[in-house]
C-alpha positions in Angstrom: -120.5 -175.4 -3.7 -119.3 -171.9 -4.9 -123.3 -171.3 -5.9 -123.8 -171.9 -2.2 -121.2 -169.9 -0.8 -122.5 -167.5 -3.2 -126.5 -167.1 -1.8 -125.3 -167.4 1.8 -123.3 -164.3 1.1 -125.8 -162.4 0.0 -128.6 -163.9 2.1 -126.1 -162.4 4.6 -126.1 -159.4 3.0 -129.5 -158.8 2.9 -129.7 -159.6 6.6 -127.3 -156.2 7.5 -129.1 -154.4 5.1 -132.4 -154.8 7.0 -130.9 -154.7 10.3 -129.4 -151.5 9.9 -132.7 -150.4 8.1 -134.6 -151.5 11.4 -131.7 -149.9 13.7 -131.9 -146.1 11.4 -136.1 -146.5 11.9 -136.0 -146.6 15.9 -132.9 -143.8 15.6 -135.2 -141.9 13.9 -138.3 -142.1 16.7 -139.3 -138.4 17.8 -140.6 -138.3 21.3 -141.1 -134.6 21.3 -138.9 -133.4 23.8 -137.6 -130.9 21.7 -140.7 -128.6 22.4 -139.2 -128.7 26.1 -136.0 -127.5 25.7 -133.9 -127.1 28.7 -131.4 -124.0 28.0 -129.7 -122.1 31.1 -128.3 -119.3 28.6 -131.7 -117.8 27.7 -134.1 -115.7 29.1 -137.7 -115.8 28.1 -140.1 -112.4 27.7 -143.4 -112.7 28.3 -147.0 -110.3 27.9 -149.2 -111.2 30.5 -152.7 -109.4 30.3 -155.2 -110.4 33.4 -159.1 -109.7 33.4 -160.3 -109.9 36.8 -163.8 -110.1 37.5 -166.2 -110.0 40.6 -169.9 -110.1 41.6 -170.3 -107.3 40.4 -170.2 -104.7 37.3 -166.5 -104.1 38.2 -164.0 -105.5 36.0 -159.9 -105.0 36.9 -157.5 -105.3 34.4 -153.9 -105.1 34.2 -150.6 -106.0 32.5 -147.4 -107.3 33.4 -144.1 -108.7 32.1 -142.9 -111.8 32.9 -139.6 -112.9 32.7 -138.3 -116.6 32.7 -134.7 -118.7 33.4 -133.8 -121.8 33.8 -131.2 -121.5 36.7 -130.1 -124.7 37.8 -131.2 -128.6 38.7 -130.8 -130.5 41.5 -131.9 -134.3 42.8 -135.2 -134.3 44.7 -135.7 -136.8 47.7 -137.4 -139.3 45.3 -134.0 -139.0 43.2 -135.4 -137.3 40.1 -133.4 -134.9 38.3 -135.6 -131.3 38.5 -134.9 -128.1 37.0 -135.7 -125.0 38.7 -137.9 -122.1 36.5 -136.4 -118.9 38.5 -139.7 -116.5 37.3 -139.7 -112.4 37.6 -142.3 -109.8 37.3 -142.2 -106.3 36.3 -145.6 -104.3 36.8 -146.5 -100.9 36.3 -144.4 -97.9 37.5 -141.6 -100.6 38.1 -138.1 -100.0 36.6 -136.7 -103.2 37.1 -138.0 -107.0 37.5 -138.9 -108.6 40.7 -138.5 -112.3 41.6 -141.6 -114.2 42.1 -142.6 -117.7 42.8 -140.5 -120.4 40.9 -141.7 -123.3 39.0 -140.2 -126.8 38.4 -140.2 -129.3 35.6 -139.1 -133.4 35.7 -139.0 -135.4 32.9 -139.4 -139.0 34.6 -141.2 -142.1 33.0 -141.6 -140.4 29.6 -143.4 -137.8 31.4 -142.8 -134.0 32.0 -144.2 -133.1 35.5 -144.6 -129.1 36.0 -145.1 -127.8 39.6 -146.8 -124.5 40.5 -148.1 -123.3 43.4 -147.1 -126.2 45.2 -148.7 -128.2 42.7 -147.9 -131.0 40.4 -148.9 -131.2 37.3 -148.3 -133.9 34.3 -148.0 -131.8 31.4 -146.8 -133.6 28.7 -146.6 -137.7 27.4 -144.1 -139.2 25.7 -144.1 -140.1 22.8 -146.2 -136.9 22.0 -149.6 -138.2 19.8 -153.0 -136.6 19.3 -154.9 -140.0 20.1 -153.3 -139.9 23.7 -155.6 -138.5 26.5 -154.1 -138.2 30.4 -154.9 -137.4 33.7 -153.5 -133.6 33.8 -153.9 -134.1 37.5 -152.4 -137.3 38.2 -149.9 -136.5 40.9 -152.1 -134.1 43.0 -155.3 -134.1 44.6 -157.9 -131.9 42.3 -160.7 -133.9 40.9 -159.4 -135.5 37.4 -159.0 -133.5 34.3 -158.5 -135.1 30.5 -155.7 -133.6 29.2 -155.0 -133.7 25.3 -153.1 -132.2 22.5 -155.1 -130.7 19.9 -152.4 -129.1 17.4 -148.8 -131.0 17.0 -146.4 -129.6 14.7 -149.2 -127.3 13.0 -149.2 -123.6 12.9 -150.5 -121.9 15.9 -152.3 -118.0 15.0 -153.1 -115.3 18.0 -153.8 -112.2 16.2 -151.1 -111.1 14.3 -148.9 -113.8 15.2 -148.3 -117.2 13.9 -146.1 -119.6 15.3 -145.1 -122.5 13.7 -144.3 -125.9 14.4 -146.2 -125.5 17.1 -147.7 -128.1 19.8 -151.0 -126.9 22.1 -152.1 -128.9 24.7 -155.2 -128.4 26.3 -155.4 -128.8 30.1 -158.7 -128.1 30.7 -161.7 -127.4 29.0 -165.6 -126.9 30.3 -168.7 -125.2 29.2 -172.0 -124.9 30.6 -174.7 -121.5 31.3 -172.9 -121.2 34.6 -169.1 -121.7 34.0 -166.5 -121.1 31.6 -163.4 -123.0 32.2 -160.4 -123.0 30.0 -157.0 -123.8 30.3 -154.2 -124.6 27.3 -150.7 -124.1 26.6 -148.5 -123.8 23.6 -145.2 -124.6 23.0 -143.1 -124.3 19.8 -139.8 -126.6 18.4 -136.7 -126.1 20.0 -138.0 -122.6 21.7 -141.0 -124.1 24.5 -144.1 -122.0 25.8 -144.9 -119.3 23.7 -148.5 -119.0 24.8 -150.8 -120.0 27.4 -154.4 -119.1 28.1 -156.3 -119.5 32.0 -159.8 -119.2 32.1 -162.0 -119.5 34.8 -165.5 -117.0 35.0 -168.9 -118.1 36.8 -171.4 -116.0 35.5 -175.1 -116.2 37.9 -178.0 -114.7 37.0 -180.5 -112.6 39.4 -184.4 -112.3 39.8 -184.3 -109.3 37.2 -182.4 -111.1 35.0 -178.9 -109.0 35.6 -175.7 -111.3 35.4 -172.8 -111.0 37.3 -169.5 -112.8 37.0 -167.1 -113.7 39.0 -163.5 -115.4 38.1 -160.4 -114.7 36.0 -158.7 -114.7 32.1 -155.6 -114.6 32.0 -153.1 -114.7 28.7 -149.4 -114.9 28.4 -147.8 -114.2 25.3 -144.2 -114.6 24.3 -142.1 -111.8 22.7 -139.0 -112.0 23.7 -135.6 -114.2 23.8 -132.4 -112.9 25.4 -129.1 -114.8 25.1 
């Protein structure tokens, strides 16, 4: 009878043992939220450089700074907690920054939703994985795009900066002899978007064999974080 006593107890054992093995394994389960982070006490400082082209041999550029804060939340009418992304610009010959239109993220359904231009976006899936393709246009009425994460936790290089731990997801992506399309963000652990790129250039060809293009490049480049 003790020998009994004796096996139950540690069959028992055993059992808590891999229980709380199980139970530390889900704990342990990284979504990837943390390249989102939500943090009211910073402000972000971007580099924003902007080609501009027409039909023509003209070709504007300019640069900017772009400054970023997330101010408060509040519950939309579909009772989803949102946070509002108050934005400001400062352009040449300006001595201070000026608000601009803000931007809006949800995280609802293991999905971030982004909102720009009165637009919504799905950003992001949760839990992040390469293998995981989405409609990037889900929740607004633009023809679909596959949206997909190239780099996650990898080092991301522009230049002569590397960020690391870095996620890049690209939004959009389309090449032909007519148009260029790009679109990609990337966001780094426990900071968010360091860098994002938005391309989108037609180029046509005349009789004579003289192209023009027409479109935009834009880049946006983090260096700065106040506290």
């Amino acid at each position: 009878m003790k020998s009994y006593f004796k096996v139950l107890g540690f069959a028992c054992l055993l059992a808590i043992i891999s229980c709380s093995k199980n139970n530390s394994e889900i704990a342990v389960i990284d979504y990837g939220y943390s390249y989102f982070p939500i943090d009211s006490t910073k402000q972000y400082l971007y580099v924003v450089d902007s080609i501009s082209y027409s039909n023509s041999t003209t070709v504007d550029t300019f640069r900017f700074q772009l400054k970023t804060q997330f101010t408060n939340s509040f519950i939309d009418l579909n009772g989803t907690k949102t946070w509002r992304l108050q934005r400001f610009a400062k352009y040449k010959n300006q001595d201070s920054f000026k608000e601009i239109e803000n931007h809006f993220i949800q995280f609802n359904n293991k999905q971030m939703i982004y909102t720009a231009n009165n637009l919504n976006f799905l950003k992001a899936v949760f839990p992040l994985n390469k293998n995981t393709v989405w409609n990037g246009n889900l929740y607004n009425t633009e023809s679909r795009v596959n949206t997909k994460i190239d780099l996650l936790n990898e080092n991301f290089t522009n230049a002569d900066t590397t960020f690391t731990n870095a996620l890049k997801i690209k939004e959009k992506f389309s090449e032909d002899f007519i148009f260029s399309i790009e679109q990609w963000s990337v966001y780094q652990n426990n900071r968010g978007l360091v860098y994002y790129k938005s391309k989108n250039i037609e180029t046509q060809t005349d009789q004579n064999g003289k192209e023009s293009k027409s479109g935009f490049d834009i880049t946006l480049r983090l260096f700065g974080v106040l506290e």
